[in-house]
N, CA, C and O atoms as a DFTB+ gen file, in Angstrom:
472 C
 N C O
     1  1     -51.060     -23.135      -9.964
     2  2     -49.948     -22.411      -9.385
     3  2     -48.683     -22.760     -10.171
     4  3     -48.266     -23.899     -10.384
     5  1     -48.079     -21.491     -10.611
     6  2     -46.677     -21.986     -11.639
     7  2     -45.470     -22.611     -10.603
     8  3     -45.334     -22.163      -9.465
     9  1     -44.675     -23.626     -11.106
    10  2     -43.567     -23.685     -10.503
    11  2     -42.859     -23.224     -10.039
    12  3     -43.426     -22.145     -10.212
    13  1     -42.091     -22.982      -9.572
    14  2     -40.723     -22.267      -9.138
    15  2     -39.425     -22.416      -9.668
    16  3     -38.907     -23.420      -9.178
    17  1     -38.795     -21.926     -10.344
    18  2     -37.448     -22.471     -10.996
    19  2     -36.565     -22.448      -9.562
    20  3     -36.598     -21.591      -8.679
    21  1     -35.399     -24.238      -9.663
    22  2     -34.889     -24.465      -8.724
    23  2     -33.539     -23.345      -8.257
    24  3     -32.992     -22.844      -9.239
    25  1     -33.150     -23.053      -7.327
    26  2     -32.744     -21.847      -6.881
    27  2     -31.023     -21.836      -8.022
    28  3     -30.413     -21.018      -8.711
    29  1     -30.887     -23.193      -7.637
    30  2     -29.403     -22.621      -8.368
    31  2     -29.669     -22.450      -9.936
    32  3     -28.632     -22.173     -10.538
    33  1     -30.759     -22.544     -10.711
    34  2     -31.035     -22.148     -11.797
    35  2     -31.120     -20.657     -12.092
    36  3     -30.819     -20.160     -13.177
    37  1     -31.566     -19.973     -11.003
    38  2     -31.549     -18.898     -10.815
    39  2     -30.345     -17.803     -10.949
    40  3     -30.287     -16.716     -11.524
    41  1     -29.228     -18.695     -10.024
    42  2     -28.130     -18.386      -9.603
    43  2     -27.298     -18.428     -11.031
    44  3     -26.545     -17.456     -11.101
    45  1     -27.251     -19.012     -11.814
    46  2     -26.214     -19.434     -12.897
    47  2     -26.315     -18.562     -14.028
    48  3     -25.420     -18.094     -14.732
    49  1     -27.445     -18.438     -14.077
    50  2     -27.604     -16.812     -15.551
    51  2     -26.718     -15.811     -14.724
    52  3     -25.595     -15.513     -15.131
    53  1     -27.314     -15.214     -13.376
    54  2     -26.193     -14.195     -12.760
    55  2     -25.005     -14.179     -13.033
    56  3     -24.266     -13.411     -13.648
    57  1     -24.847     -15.502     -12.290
    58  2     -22.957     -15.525     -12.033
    59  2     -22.167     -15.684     -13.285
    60  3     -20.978     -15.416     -13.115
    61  1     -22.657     -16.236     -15.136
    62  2     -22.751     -16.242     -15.808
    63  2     -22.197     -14.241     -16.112
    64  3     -21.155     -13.586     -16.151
    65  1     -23.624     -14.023     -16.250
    66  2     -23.931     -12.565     -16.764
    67  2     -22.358     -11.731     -16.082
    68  3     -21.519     -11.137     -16.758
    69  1     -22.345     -11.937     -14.608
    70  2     -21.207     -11.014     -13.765
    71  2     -19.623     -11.243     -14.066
    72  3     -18.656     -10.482     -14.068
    73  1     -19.816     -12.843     -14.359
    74  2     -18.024     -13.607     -14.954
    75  2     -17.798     -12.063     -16.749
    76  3     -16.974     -11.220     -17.105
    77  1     -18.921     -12.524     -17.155
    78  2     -18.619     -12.420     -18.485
    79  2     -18.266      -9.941     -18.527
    80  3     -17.690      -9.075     -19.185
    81  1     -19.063     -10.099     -17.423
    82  2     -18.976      -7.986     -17.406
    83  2     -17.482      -7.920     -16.879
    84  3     -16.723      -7.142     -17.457
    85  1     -16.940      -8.786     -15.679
    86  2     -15.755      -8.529     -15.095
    87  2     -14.444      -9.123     -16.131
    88  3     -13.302      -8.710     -15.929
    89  1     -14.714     -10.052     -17.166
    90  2     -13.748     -10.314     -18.492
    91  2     -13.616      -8.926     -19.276
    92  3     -12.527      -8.390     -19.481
    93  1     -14.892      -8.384     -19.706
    94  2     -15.015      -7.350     -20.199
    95  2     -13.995      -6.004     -20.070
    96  3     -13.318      -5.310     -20.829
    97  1     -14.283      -6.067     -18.772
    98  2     -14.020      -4.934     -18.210
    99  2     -12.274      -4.922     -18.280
   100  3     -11.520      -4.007     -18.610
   101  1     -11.973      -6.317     -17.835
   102  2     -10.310      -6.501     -18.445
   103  2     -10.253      -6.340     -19.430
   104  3      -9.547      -5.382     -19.742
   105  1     -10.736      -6.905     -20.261
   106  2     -10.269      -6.502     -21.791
   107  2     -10.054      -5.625     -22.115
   108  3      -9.160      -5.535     -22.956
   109  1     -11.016      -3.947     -21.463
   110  2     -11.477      -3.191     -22.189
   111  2     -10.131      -2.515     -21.623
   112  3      -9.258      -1.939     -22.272
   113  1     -10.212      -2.785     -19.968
   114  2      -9.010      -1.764     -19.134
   115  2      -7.410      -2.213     -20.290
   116  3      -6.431      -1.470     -20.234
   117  1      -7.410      -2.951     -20.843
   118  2      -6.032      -3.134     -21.421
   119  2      -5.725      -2.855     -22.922
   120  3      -4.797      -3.132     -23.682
   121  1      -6.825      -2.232     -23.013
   122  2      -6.525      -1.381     -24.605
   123  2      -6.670      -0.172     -24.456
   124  3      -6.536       0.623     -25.387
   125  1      -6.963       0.155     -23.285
   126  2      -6.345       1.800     -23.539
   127  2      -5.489       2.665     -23.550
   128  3      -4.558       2.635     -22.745
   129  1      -5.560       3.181     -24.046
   130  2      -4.212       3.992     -23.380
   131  2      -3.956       5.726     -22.221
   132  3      -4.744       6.606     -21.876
   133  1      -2.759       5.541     -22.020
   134  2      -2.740       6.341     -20.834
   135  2      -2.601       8.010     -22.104
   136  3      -2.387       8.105     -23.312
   137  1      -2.840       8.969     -21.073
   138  2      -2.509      10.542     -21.751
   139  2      -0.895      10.666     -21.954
   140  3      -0.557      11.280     -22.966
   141  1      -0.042      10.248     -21.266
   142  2       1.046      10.082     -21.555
   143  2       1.953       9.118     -20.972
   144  3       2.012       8.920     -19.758
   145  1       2.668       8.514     -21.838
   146  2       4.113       7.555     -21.016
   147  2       5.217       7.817     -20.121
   148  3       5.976       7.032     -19.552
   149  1       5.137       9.431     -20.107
   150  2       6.188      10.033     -19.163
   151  2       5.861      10.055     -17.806
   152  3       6.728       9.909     -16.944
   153  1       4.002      10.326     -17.393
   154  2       3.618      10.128     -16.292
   155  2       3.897       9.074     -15.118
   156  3       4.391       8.037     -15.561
   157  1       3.714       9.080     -13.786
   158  2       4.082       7.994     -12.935
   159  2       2.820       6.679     -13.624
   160  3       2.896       5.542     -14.090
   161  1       1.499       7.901     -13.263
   162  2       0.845       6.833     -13.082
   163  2      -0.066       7.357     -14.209
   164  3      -0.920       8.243     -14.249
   165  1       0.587       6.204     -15.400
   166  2       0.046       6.844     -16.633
   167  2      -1.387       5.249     -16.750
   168  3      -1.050       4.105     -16.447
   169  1      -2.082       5.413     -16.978
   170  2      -3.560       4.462     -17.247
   171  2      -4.588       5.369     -17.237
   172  3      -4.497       6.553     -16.912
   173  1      -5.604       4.764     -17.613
   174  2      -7.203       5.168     -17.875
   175  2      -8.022       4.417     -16.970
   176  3      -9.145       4.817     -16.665
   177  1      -7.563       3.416     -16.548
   178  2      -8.518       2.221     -15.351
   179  2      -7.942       1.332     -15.188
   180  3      -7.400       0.592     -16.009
   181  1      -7.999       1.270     -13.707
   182  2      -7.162       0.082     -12.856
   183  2      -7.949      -0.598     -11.982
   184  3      -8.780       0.051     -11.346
   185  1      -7.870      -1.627     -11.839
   186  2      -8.827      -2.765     -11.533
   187  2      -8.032      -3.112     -10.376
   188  3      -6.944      -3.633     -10.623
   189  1      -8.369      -2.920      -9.072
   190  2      -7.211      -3.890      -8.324
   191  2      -8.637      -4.807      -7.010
   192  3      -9.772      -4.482      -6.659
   193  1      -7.593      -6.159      -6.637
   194  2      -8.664      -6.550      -5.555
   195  2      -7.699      -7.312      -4.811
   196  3      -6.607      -7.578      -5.312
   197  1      -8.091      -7.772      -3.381
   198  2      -7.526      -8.664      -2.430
   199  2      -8.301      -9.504      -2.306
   200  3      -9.460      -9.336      -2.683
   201  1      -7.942     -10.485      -1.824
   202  2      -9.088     -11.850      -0.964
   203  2      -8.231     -11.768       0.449
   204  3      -7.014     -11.670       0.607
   205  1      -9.130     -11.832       1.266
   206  2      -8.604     -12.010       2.891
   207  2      -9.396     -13.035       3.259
   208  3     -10.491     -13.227       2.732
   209  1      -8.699     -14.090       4.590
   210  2      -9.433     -14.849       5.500
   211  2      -9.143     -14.625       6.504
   212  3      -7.947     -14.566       6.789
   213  1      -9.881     -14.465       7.208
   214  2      -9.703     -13.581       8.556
   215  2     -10.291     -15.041       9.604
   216  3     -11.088     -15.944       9.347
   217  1      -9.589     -14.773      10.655
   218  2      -9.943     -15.988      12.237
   219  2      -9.933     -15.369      13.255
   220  3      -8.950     -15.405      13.994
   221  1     -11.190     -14.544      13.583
   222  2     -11.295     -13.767      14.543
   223  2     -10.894     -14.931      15.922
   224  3     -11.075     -16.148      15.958
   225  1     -10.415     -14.193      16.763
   226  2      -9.788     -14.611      18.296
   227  2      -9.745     -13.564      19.212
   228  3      -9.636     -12.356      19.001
   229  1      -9.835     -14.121      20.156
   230  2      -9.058     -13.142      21.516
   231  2     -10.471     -13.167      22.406
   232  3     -11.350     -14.004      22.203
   233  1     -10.558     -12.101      23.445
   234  2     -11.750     -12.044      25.206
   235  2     -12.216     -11.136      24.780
   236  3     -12.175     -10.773      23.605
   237  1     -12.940     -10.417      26.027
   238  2     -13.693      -9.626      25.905
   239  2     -13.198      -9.993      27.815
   240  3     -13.309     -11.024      28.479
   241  1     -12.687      -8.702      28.141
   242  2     -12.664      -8.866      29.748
   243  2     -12.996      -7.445      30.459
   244  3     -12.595      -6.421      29.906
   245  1     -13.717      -7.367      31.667
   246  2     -14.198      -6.175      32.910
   247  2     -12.951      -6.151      33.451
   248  3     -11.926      -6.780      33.187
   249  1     -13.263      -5.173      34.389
   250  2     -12.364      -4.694      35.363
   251  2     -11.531      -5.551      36.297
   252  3     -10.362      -5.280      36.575
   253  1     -12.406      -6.939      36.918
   254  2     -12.844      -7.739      37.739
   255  2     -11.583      -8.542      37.065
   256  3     -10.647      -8.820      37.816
   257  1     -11.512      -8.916      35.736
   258  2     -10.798      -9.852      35.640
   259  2     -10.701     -11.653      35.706
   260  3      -9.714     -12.374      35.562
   261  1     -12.292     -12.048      36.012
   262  2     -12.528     -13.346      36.765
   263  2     -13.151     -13.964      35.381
   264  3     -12.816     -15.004      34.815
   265  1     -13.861     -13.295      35.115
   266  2     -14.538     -13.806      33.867
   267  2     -14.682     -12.894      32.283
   268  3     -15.255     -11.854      31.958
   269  1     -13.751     -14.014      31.483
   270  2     -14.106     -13.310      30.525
   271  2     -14.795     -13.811      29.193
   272  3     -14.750     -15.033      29.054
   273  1     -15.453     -13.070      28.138
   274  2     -16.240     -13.728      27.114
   275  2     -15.475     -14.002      26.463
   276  3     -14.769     -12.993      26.462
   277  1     -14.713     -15.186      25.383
   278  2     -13.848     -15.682      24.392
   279  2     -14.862     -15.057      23.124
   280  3     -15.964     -14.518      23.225
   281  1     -13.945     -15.385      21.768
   282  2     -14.600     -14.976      21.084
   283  2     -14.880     -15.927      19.872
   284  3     -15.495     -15.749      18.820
   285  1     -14.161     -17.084      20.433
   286  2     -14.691     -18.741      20.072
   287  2     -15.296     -19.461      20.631
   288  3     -16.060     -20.069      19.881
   289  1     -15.381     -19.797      21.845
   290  2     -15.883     -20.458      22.161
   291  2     -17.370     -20.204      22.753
   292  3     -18.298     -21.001      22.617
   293  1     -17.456     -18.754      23.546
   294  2     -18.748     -18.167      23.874
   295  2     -19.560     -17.744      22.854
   296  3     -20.711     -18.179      22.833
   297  1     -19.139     -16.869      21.878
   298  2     -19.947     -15.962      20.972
   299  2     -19.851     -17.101      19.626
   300  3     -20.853     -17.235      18.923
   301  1     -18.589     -17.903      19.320
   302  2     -18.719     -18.725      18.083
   303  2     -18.514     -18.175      16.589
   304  3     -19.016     -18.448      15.499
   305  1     -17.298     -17.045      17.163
   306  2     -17.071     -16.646      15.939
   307  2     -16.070     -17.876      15.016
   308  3     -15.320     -18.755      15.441
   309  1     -16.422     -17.505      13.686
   310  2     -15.863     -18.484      13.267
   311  2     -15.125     -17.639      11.734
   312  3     -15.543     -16.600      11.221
   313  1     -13.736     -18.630      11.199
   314  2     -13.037     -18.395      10.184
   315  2     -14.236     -18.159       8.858
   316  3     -15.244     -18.801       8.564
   317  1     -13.607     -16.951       8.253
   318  2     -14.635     -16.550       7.105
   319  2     -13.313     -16.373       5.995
   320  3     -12.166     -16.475       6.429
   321  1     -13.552     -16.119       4.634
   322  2     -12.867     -15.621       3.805
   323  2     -14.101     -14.364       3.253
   324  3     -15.270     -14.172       3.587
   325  1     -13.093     -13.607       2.173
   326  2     -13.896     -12.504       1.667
   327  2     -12.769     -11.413       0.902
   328  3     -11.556     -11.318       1.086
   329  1     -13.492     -10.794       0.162
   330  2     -12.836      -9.915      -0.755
   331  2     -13.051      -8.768      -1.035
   332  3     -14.228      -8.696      -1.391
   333  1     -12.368      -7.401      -1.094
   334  2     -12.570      -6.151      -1.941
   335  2     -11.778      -5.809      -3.107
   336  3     -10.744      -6.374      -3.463
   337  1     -12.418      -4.728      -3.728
   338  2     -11.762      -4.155      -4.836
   339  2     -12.002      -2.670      -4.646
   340  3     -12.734      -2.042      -3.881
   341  1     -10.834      -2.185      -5.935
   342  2     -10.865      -1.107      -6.388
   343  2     -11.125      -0.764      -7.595
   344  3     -10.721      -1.649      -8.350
   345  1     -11.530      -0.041      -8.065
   346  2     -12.029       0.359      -9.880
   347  2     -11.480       1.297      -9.458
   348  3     -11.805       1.648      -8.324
   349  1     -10.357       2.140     -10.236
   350  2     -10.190       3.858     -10.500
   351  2      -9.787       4.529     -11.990
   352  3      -8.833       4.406     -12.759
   353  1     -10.823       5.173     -11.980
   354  2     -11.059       5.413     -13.851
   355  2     -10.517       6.731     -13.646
   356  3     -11.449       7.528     -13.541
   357  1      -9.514       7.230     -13.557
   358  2      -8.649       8.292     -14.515
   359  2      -9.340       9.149     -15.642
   360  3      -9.307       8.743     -16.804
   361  1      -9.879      10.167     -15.356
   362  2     -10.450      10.422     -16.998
   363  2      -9.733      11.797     -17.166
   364  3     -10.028      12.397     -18.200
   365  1      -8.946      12.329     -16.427
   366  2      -8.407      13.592     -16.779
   367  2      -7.034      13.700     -16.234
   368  3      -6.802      12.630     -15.671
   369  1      -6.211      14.342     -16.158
   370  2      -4.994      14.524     -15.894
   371  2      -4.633      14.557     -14.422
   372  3      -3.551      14.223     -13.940
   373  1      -5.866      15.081     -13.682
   374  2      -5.972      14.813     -11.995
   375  2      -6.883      14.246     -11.852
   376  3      -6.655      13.254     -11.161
   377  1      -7.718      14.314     -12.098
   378  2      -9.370      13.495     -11.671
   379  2      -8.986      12.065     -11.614
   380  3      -8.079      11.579     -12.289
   381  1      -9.915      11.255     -10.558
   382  2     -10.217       9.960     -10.898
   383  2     -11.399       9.988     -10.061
   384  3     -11.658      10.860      -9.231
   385  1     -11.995       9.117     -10.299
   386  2     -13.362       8.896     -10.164
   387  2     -13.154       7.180      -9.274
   388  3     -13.610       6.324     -10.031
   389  1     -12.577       6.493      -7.862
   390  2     -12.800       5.823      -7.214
   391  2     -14.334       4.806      -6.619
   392  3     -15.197       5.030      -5.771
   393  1     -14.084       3.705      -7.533
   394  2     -15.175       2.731      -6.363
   395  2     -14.057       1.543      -5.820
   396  3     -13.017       1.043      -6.251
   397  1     -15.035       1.389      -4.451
   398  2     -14.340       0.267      -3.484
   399  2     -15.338      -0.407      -3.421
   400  3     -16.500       0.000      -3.436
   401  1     -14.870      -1.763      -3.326
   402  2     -16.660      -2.689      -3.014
   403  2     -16.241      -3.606      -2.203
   404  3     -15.075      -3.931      -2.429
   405  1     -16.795      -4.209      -1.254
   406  2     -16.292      -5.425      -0.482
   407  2     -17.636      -6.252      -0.020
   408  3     -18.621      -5.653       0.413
   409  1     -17.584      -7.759      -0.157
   410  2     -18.360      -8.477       0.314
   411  2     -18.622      -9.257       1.342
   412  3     -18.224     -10.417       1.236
   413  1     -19.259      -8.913       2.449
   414  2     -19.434      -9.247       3.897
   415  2     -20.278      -9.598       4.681
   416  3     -20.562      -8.842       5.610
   417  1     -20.820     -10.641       4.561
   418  2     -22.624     -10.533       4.886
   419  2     -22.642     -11.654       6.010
   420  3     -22.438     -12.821       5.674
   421  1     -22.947     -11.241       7.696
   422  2     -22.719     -12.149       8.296
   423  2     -23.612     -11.965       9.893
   424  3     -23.507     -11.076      10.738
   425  1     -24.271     -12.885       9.869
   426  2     -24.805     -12.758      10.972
   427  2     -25.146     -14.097      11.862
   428  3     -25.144     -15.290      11.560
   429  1     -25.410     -13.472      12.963
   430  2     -25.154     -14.791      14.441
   431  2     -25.950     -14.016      15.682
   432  3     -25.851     -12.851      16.068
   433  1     -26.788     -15.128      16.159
   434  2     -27.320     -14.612      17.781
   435  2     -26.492     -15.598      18.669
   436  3     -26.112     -16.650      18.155
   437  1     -26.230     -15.355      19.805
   438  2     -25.956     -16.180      20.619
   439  2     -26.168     -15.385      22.182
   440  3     -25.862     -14.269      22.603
   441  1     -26.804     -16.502      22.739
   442  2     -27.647     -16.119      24.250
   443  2     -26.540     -17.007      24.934
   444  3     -26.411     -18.218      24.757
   445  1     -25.632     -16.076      25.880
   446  2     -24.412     -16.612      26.927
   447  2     -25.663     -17.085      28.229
   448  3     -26.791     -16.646      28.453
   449  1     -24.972     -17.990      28.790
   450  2     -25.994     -19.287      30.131
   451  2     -25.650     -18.399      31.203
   452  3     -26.412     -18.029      32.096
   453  1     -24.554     -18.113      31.062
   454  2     -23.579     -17.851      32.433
   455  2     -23.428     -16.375      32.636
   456  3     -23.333     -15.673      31.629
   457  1     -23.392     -15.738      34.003
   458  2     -23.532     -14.720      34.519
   459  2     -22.265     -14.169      34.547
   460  3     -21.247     -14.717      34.968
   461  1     -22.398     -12.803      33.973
   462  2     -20.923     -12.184      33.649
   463  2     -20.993     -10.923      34.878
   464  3     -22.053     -10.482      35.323
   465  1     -19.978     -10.586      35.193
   466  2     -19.911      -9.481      36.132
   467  2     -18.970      -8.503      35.536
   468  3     -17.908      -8.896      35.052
   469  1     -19.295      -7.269      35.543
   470  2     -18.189      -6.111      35.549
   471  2     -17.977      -5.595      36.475
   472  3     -17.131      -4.701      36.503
């Protein structure tokens, strides 16, 4: 039975391979040039991104008012960070051709003890 290569061995050609396409891709976005300099929004491709950390908070409350689900302490949501982007490649005088990407991958069970009423 062959080995297994250890996981972060795996991981490092990727993240490798993805550093070196997203350098690229700067490089490439900054030698081009726009159709004209008089335009607002004169470019060929614009690269834009955010990072957010988000701390979800707050209830979850019925009609009743007596009991309500938190959204820390019952369910256990917890502080995440995370990021999107934009790519918009310009290739004609109106056209652009838009991608958005964002990374979000998150999951949780949690079985509440206590009897909720609405």
């Amino acid at each position: 039975m062959p080995a297994t290569p250890h996981p972060s061995l795996v991981r490092r050609p990727t993240r490798l391979i993805c550093g070196l396409l997203v350098l690229s891709v700067i490089a490439i976005a900054t030698k081009l040039s726009a159709q004209s300099t008089d335009e607002f929004d004169s470019y060929k491709i614009r690269l834009e991104g955010d990072w957010v950390y988000s701390s979800p908070s707050g209830s979850l409350e019925g009609s009743s008012d007596v009991h309500s689900i938190d959204l820390e302490k019952d369910l256990h949501f917890n502080s995440y960070s995370t990021f999107f982007g934009k790519l918009d490649w310009k290739f004609t005088h109106k056209n652009h051709i838009l991608v958005f990407g964002s990374r979000l991958n998150s999951t949780h069970e949690t079985v509440l003890i206590r009897t909720i009423t609405y």
